[in-house]
Structure formats: structure tokens, C-alpha cells
Backbone bond lengths (Angstrom), bond angles and torsions (degrees), N, CA, C in turn:
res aa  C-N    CA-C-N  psi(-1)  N-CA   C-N-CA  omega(-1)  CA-C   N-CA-C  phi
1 X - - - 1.470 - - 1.525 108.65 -
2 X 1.368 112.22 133.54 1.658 118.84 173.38 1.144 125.36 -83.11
3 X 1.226 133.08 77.83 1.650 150.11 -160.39 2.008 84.63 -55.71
4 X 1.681 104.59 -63.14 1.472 78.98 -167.09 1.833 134.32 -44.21
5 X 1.526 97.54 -38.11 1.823 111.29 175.82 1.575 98.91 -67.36
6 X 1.130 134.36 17.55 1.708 114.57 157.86 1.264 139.98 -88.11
7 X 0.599 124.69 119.60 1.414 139.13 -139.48 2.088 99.63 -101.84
8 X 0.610 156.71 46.32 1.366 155.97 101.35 1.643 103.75 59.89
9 X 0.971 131.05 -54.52 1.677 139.96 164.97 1.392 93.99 -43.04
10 X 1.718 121.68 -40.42 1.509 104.41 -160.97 1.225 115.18 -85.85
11 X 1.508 106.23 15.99 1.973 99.05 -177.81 1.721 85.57 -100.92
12 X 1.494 98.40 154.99 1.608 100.37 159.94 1.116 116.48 -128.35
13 X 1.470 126.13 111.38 1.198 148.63 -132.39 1.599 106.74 -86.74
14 X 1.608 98.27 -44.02 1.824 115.06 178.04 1.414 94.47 -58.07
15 X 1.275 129.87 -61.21 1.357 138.38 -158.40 1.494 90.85 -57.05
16 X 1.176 124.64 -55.77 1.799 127.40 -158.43 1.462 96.82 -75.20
17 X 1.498 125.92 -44.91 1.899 125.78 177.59 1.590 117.42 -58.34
18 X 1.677 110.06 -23.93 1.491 124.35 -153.08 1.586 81.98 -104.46
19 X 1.168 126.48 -44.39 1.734 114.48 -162.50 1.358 110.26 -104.25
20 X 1.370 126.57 -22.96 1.538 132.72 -179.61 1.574 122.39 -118.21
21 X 1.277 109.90 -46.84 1.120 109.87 162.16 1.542 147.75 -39.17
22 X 1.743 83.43 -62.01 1.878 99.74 -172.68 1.578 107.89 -82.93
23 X 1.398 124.57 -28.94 1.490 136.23 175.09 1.534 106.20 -60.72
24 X 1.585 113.44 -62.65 1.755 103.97 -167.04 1.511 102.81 -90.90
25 X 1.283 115.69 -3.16 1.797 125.05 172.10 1.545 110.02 -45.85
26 X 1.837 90.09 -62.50 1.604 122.99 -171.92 1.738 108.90 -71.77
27 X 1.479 107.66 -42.46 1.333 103.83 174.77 1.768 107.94 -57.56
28 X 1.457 123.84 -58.49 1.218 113.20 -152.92 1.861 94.75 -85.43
29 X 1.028 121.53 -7.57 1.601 111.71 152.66 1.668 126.69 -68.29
30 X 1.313 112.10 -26.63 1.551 121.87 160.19 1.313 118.55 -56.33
31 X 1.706 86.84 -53.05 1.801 95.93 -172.67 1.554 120.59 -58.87
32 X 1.787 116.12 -34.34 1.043 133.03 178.06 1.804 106.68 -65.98
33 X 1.334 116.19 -38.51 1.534 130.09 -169.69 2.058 101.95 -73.48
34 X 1.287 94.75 -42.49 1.396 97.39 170.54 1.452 122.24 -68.19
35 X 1.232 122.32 -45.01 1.214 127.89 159.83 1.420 132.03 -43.39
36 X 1.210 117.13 -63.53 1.696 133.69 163.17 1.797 96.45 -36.86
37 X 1.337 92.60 -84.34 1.906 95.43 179.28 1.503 132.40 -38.31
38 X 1.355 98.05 -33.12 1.428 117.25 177.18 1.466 102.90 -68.71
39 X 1.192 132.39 -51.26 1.540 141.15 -157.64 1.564 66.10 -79.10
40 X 1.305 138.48 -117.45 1.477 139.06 -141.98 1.352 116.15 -20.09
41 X 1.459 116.47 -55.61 1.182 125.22 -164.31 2.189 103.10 -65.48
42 X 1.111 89.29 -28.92 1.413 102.01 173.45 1.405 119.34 -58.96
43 X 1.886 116.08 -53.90 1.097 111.61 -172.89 1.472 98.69 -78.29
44 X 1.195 144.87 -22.87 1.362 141.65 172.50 1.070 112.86 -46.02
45 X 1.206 125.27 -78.00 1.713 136.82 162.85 1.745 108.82 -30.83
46 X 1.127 106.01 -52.98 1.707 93.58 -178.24 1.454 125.46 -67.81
47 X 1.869 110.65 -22.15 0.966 105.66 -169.14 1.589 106.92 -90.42
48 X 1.078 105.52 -26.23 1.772 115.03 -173.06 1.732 83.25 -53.93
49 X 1.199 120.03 -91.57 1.196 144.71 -161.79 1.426 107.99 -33.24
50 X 1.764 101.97 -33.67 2.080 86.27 165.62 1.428 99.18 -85.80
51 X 1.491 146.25 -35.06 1.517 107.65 177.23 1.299 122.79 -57.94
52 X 0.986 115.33 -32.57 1.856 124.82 -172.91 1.543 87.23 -48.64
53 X 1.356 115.59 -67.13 1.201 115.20 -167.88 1.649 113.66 -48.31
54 X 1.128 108.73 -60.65 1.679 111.92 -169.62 1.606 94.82 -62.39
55 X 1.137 136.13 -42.56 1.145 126.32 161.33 1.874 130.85 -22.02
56 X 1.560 101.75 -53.16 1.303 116.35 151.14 1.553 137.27 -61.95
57 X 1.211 115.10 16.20 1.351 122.06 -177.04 1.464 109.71 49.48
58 X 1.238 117.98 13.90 1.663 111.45 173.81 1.623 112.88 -50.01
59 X 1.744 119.26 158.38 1.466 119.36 152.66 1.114 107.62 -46.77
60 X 1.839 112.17 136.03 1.356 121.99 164.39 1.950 125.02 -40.82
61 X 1.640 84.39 -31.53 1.890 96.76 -152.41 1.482 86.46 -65.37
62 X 1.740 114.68 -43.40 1.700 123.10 -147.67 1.473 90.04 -67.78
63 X 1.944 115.00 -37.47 1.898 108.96 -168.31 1.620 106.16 -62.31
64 X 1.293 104.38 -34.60 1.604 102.35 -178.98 1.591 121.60 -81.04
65 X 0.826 104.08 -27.59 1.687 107.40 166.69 1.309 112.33 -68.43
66 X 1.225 121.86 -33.27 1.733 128.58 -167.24 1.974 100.34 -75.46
67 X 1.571 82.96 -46.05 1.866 89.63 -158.15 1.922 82.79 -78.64
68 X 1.376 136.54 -28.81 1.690 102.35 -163.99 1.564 86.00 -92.16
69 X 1.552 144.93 10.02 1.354 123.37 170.64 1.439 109.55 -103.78
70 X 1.148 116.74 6.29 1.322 118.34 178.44 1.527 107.64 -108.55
71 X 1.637 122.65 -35.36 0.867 139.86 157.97 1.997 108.02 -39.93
72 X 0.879 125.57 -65.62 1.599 129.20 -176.15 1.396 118.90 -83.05
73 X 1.698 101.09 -4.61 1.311 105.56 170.61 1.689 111.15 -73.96
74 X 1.324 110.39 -40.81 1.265 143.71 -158.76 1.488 90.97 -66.33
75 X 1.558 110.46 -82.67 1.287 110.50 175.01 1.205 137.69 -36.39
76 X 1.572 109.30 -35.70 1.914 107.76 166.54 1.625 111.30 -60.32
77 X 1.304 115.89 -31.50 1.399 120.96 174.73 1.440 119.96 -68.08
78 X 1.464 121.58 -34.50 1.368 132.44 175.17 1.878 105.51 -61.46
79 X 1.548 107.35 -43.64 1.540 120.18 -150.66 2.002 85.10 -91.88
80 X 1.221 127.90 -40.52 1.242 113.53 151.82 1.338 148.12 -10.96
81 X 1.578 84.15 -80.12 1.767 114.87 167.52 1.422 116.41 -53.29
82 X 1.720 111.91 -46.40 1.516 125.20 171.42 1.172 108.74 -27.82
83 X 1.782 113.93 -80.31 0.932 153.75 161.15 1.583 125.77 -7.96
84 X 1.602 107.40 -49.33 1.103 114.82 -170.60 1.591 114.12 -93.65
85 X 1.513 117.06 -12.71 1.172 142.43 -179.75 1.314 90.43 -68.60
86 X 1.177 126.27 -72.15 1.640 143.74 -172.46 1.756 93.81 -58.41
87 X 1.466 142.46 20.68 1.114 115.27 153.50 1.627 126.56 82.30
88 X 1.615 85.19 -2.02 1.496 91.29 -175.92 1.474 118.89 -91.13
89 X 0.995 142.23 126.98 1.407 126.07 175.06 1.898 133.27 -76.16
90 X 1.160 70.61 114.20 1.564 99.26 -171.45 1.366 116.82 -56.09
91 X 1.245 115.36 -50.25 1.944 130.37 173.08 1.197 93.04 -15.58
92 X 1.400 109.25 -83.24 1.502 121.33 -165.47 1.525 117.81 -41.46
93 X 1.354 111.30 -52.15 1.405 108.82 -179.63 1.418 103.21 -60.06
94 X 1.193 131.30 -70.92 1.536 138.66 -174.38 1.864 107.73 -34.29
95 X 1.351 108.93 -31.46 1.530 100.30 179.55 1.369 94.82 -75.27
96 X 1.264 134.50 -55.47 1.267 137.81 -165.52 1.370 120.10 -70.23
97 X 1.043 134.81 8.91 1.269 163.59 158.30 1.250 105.54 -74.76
98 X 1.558 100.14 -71.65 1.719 108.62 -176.47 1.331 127.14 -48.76
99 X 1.685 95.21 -49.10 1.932 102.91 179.49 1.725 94.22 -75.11
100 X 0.809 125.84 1.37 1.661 115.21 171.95 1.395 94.22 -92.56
101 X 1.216 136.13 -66.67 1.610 126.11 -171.93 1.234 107.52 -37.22
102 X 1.283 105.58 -66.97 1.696 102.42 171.50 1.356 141.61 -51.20
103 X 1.163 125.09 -4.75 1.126 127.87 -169.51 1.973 103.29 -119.54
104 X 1.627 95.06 -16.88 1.681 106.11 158.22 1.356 111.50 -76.64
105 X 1.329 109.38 -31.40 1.605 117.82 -169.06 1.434 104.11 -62.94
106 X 1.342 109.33 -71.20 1.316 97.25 169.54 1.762 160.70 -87.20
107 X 1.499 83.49 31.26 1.137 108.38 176.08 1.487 128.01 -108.25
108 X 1.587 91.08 -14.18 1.588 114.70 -174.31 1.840 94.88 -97.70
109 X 1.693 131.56 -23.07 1.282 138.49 -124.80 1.961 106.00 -62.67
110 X 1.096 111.87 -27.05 1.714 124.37 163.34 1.317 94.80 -65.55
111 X 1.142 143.38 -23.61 1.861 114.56 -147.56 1.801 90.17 -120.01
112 X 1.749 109.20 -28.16 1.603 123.47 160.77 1.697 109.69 -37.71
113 X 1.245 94.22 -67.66 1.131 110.48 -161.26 1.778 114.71 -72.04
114 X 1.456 100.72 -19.33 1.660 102.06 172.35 1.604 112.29 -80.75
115 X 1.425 93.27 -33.04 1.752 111.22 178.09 1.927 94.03 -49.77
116 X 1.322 123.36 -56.13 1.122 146.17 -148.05 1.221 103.52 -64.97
117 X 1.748 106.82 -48.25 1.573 103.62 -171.17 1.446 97.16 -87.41
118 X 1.146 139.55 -11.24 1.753 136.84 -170.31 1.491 89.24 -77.73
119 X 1.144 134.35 -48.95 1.735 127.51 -156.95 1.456 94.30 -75.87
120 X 1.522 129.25 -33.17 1.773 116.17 178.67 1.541 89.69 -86.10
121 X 0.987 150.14 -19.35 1.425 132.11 -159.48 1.550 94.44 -93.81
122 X 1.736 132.44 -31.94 0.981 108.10 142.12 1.749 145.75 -80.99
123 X 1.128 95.28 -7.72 1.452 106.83 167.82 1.453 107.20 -52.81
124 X 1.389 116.46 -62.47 1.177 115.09 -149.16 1.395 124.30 -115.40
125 X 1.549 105.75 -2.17 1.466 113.68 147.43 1.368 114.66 68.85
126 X 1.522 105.70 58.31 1.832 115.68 172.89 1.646 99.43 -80.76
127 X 1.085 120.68 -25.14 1.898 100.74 172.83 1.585 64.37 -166.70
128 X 1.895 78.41 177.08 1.407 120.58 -174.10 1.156 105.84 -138.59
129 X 1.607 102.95 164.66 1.840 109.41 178.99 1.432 106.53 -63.40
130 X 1.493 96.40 131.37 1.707 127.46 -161.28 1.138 116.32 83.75
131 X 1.062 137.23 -20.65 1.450 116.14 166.34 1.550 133.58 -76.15
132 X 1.190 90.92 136.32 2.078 105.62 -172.07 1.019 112.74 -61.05
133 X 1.563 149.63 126.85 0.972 137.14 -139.62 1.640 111.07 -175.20
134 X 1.203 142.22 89.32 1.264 149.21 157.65 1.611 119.60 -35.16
135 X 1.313 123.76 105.70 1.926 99.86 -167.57 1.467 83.55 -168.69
136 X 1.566 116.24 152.37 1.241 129.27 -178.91 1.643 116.50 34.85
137 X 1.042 103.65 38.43 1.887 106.70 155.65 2.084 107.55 97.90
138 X 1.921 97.67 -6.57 1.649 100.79 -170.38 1.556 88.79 -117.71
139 X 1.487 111.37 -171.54 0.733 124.77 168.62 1.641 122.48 -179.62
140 X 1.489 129.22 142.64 1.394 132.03 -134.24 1.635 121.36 110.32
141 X 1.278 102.85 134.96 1.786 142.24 -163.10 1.728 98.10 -16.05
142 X 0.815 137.57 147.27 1.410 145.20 -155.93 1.837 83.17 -110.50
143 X 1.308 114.70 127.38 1.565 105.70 166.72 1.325 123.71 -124.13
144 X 2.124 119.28 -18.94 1.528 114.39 127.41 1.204 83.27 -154.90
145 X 1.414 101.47 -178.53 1.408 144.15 -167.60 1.628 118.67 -122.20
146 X 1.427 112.37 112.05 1.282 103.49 -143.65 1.359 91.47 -122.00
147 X 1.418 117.83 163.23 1.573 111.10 175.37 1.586 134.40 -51.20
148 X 1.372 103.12 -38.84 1.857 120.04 138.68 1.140 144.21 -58.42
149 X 1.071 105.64 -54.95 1.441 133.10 -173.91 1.351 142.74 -129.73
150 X 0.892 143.31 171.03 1.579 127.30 -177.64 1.679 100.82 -150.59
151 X 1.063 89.26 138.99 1.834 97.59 -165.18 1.614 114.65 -105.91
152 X 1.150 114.29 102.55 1.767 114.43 171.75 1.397 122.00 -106.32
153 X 1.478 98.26 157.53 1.524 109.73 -163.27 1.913 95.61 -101.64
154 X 1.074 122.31 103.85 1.795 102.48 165.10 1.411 117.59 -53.01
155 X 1.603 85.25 -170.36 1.858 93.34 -178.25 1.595 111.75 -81.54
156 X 1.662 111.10 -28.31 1.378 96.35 167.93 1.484 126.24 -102.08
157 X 1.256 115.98 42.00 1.250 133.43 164.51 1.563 110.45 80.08
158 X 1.334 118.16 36.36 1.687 116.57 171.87 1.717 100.40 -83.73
159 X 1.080 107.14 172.65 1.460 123.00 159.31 1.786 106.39 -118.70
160 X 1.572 103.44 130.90 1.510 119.84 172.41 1.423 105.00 -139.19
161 X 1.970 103.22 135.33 1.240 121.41 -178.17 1.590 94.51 -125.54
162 X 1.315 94.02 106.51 1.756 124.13 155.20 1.678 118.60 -92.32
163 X 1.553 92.19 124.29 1.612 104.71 -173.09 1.601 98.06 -81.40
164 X 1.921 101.48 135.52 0.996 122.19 -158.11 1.834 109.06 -43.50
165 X 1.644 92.11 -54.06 1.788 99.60 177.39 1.401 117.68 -17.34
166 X 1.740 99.28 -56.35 1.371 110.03 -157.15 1.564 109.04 -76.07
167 X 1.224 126.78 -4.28 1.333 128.77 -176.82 1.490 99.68 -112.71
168 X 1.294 136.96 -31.01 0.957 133.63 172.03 1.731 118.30 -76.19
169 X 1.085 110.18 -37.19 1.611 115.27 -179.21 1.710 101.17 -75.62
170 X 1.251 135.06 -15.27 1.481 129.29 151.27 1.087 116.36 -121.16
171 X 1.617 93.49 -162.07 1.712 117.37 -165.62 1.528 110.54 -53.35
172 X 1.199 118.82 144.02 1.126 135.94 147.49 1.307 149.21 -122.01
173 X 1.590 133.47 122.03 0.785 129.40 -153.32 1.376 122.38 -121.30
174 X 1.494 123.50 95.60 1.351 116.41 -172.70 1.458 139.55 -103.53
175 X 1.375 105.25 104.95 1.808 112.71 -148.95 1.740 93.92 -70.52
176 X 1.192 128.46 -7.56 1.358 113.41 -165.06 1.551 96.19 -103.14
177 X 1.253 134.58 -44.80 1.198 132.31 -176.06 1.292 135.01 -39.82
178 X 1.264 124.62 -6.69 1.735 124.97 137.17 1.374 130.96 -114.67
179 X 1.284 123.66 158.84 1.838 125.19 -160.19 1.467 87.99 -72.30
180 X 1.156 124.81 -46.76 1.910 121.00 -168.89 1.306 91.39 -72.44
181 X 1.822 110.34 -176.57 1.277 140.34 137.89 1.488 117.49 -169.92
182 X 1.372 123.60 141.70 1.417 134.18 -167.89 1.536 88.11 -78.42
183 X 1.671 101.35 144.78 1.568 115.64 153.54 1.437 103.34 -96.25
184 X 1.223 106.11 135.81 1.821 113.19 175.21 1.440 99.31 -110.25
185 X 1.570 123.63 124.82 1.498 135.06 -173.05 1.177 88.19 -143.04
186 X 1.701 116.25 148.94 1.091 133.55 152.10 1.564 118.01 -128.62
187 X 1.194 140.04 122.62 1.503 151.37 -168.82 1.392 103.91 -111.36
188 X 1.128 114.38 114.61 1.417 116.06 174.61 1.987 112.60 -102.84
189 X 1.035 129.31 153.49 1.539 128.78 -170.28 1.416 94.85 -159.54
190 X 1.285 99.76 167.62 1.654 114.90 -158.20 1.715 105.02 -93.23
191 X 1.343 107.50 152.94 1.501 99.10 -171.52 1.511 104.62 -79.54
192 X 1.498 113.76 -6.39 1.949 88.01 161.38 1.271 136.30 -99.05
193 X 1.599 104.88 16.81 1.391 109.06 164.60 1.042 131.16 -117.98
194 X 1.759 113.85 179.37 1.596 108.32 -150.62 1.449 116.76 -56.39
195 X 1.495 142.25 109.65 1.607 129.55 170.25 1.517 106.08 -58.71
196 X 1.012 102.55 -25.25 1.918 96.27 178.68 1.556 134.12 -55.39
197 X 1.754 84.75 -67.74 1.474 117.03 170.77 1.894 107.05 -50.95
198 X 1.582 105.63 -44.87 1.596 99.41 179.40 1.695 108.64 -60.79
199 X 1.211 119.86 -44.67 1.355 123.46 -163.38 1.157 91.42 -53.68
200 X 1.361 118.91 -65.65 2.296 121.25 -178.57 0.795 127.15 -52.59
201 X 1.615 118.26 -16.87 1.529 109.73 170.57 1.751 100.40 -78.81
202 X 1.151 109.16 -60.38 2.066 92.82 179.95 1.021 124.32 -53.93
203 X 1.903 120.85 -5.29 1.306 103.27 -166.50 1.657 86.61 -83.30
204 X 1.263 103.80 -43.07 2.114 103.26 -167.36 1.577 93.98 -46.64
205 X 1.411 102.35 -52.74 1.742 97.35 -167.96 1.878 111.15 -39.96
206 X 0.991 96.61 -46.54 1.881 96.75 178.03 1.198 108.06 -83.67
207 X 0.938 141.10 -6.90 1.410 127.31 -162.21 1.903 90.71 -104.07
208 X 1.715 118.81 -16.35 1.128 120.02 -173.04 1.951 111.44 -93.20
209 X 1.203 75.79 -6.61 2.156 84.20 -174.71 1.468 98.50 -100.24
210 X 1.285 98.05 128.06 1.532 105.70 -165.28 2.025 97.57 -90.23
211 X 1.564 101.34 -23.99 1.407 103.56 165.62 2.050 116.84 -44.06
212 X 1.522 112.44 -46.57 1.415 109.49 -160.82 1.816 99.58 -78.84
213 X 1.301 95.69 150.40 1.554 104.80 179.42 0.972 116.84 -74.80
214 X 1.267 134.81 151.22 1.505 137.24 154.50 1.739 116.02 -74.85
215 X 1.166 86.37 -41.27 1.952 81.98 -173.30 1.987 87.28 -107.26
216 X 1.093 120.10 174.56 2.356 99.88 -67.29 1.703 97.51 -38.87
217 X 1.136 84.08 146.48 1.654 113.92 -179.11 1.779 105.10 -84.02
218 X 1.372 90.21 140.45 1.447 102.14 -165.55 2.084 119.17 -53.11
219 X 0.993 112.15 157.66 1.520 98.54 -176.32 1.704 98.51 -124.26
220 X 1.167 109.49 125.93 1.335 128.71 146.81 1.462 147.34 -129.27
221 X 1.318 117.40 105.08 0.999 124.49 172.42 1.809 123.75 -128.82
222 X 1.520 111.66 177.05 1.468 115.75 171.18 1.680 114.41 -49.23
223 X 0.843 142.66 95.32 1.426 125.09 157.57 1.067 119.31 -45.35
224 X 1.375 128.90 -67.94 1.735 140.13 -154.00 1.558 120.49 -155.46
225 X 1.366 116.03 132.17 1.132 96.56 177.49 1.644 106.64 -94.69
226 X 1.526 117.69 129.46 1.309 106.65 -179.78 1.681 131.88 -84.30
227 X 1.504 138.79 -153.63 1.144 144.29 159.04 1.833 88.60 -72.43
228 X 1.066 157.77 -93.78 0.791 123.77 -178.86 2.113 139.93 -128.06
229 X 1.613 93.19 54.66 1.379 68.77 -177.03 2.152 71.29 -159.46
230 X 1.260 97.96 151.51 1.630 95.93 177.76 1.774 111.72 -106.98
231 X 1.584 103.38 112.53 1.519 108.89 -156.22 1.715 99.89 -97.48
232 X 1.496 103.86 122.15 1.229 135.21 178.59 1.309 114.19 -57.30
233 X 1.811 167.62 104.53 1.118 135.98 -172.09 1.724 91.15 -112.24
234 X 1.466 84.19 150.21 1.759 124.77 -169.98 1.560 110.18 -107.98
235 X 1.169 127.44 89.05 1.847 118.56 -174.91 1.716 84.31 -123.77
236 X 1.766 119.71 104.45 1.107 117.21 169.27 1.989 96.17 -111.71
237 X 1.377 119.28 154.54 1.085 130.14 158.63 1.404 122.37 -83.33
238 X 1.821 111.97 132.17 1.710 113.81 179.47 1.383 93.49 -124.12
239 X 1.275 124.56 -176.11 1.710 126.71 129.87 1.205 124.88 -74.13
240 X 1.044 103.55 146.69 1.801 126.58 -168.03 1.636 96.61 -31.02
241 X 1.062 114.32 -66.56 1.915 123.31 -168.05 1.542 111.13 -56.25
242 X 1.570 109.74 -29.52 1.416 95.09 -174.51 2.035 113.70 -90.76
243 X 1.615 97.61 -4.13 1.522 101.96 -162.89 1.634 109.03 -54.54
244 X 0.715 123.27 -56.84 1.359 117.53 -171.05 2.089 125.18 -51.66
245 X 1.425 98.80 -37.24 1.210 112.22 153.99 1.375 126.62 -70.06
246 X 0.836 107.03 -58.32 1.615 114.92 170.61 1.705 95.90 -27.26
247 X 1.242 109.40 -97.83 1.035 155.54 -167.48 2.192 106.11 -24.00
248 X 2.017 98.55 -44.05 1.338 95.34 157.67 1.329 118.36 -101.17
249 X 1.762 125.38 14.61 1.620 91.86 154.78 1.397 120.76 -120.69
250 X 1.651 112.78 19.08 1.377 128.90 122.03 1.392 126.59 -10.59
251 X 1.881 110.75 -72.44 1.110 119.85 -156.28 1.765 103.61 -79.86
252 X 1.649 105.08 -19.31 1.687 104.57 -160.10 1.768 95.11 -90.68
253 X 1.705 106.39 -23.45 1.454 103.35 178.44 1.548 119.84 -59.23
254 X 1.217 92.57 -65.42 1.495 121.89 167.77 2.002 100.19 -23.92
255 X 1.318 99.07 -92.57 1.829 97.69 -179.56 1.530 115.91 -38.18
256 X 1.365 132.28 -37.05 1.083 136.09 -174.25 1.296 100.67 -68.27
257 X 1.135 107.37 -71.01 1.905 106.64 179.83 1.394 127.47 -43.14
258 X 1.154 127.31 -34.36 1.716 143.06 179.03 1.580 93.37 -99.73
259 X 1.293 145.11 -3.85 1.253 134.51 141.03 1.555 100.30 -72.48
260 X 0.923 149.94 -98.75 1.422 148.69 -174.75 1.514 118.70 -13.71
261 X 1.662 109.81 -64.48 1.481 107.40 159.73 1.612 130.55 -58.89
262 X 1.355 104.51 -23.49 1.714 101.19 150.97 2.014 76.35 103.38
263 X 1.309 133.26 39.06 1.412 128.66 -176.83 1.857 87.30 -99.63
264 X 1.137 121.61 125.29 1.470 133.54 137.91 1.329 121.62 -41.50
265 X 1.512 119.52 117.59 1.599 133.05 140.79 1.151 137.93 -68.05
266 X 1.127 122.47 46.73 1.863 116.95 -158.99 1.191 106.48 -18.23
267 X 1.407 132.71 179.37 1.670 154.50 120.91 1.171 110.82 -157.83
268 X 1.459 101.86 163.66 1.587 108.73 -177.78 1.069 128.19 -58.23
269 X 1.477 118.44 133.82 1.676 120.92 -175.20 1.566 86.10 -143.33
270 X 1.773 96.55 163.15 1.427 119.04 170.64 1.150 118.51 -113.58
271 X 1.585 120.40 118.89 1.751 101.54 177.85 1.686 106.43 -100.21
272 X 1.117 117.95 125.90 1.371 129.66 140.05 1.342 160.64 -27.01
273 X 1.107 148.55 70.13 1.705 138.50 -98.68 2.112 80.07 -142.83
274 X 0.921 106.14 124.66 1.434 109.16 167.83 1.659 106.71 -109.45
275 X 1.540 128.34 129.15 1.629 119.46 165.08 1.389 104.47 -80.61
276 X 1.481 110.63 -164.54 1.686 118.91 159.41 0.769 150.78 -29.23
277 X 1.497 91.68 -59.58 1.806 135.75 -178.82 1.696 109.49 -50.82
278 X 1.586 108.45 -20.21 1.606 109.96 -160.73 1.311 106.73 89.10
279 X 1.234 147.67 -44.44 1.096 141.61 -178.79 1.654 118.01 -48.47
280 X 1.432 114.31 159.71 1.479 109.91 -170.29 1.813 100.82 -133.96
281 X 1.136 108.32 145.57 1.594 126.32 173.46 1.379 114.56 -113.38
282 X 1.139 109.15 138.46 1.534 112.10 163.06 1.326 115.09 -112.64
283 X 1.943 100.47 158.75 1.991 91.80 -160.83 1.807 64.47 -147.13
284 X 1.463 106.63 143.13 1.597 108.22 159.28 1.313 114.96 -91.96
């Protein structure tokens, strides 16, 4: 090409300022105006919406998860709009977006779905950190609750992380969630001794632990008479913190005392029967 033979007269400049210029000038000054506003209008919306939230005494973790997914939700919508100002076509991106969600979706669909049960498990608040708690197949002190997972401490000091699903898709059982709790005991004694005298020895025993409640007042009666031993049941009331103690020096009082009064514990034994012959039989 001959730069010198160019002729410069032959561009028309109005024509090129009037049809190219002032149109994508103005567009990508929109696009820029949308953007700026968009980001503001964004952090406005996110921030209102986390006080509202903290306002509600919600978990911290659930306000921050809510406000940065709503937060980037926002922004794909801002960078959209940008986008579309500038002439670009958007369709396309937005499908391709979509078959990408989806194809995260189900690839992520275990880790969805743990995400899923953590936001009702904090929503809805079947225990809280510290409470003892039986759930998804473990059990032991809740120490947090995580958007996945939820992390417990046992009684002999392990750490176990159960995925939320699995505690949420069953039973749960939360020993801390009321100030009381019943001790369930059963004492069994032999049918030739005193049923009386046994009943009075547990009643002094509770009536001497300043741990067991009075209101509701403890229950004792016969449960059952067995094949061989007639079992006494023991349902005294403690608070939640003391049950477990309570509950084993209960069991060591209890034997000690009906050892002293001379009360029988049955358990299973085998007696042994030899005939003549030398040979031996067993009879339970």
C-alpha cells in the first residue's frame, strides 16, 4: 500500500464520529455508569440485608454465606447488564453459564446436598455448640457446626466430623436440650427376699442425694416379675449436667446397700450335674 498517494480528504470523519464514534462512545460510557452504580447499589443491598439479618439473631456463618451469595449473585447481574449495554450478546453467555451450573451441580450433588442440610440445621436449631447429642450414627458434645459438617468431641476425647446430610436425613437425639433428665434404673432381687425392705433402701438412697429432684418426685415401682429375679424400676429426676454421675453412683450405692442388708442380685449361672457314669450335664 502507498501511504504517500493517501489522500486523507477521502476519510469522512463526521460520517465516522456520527456512526461509530458517538453510538459505542455513549454505549461504553453507559456500560461504565452501570457498572459503578451497579457495584454501589450492590453493596447497599448486601449490607442492609446483613443487618436485618444479624438483627434476627441468626448464626453468624448462615449471615455470611447468605450476604457473599447474594452479593455475587447481584454482581453477575450488574456485569450482564454492563455487558448488554456494550451490544454484546448475552443469550449466549447466560446459556453457558447455565450448562456450567449444571454440570457443577451435579458433580458437586453430595457436597449440595450437605451444604443443604447445614443451612436447615442452622436454620432450625436441633442443638447447639455444647450440646450432647446422638445424630448421624456418632455421638458426643457438638463443638461447631459447619456448612458441611458438624464436628463432635466424644466422651473419650476423639474428634468426629459427620456430614451434615447424614445427621440431618435422620434421627436426632439431643441429651442436652432440657434442664431435667430422668435416670432409667432397673434393680432386679431375688424372689425370696424382702420386696419391701428393697424398695426403702433406694428410697433413703434418693432421698439422701441432694443432686435428685423432688419435683417430679422420683418413681418406684415393680416393673416385672422375671424367670428369675423380680426387677424393681428406679426413674429418679436430676439436671441434665449431673445425669451421668448421678446415675453411676446410684448404681454402686444401690449394690452396696443390698450387700449389707443381705438383698440378692440374681444373674445368670450354670449348674453342673455329674451322673455315675462320670459324665457331666449342664442345666442353666
Amino acid at each position: 500500500m502507498n501511504f504517500e498517494s493517501f489522500d486523507l480528504s477521502q476519510i469522512d470523519l463526521e460520517r465516522i464520529f456520527v456512526e461509530f464514534v458517538i453510538p459505542y462512545g455513549s454505549n461504553l460510557l453507559f456500560s461504565i455508569l452501570i457498572l459503578f452504580l451497579g457495584l454501589f447499589v450492590v453493596r447497599m443491598i448486601v449490607g442492609t440485608v446483613g443487618k436485618t439479618l444479624t438483627r434476627t439473631r441468626l448464626d453468624q456463618m448462615l449471615i455470611n454465606f447468605v450476604s457473599n451469595l447474594l452479593r455475587w449473585i447481584l454482581l453477575l447481574l450488574v456485569i450482564v447488564a454492563a455487558l448488554d449495554q456494550l451490544g454484546v450478546d448475552t443469550t449466549s453467555f447466560i446459556a453457558v453459564l447455565g450448562a456450567a451450573g449444571l454440570a457443577v451441580g451435579l458433580a458437586l450433588k453430595d457436597s449440595l446436598q450437605n451444604f443443604a442440610s447445614g443451612v436447615m440445621l442452622i436454620l432450625f436449631r436441633p442443638f447447639r455448640t455444647g450440646d450432647t447429642v446422638e445424630a448421624g450414627g456418632a455421638e458426643g458434645v457438638v463443638e461447631e457446626i459447619r456448612i458441611f459438617s458438624t464436628q463432635l468431641r466424644t466422651p473419650d476425647n476423639r474428634e468426629v466430623t459427620v456430614p451434615n446430610s447424614d445427621i440431618y436425613s435422620g434421627k436426632i437425639v439431643n441429651n442436652s436440650a432440657r434442664e431435667t433428665r430422668r435416670i432409667d434404673l432397673v434393680f432386679g432381687i431375688g424372689y425370696e427376699d424382702d420386696l419391701r425392705l428393697a424398695k426403702t433402701v433406694v428410697e433413703e438412697l434418693l432421698r439422701a442425694d441432694d443432686r435428685i429432684l423432688t419435683e417430679p418426685a422420683p418413681f418406684i415401682a415393680v416393673g416385672e416379675l422375671g424367670a428369675s429375679s423380680v426387677d424393681i424400676l428406679v426413674r429418679p429426676w436430676v439436671k441434665t449436667g449431673d445425669y451421668f454421675q448421678v446415675k453411676c453412683d446410684l448404681l454402686e450405692r444401690v449394690k452396696l446397700a443390698y450387700d449389707e442388708k443381705g438383698i440378692s442380685i440374681p444373674y445368670p449361672q450354670m449348674d453342673v450335674h455329674f451322673d455315675s457314669a462320670g459324665g457331666a450335664q449342664s442345666e442353666n
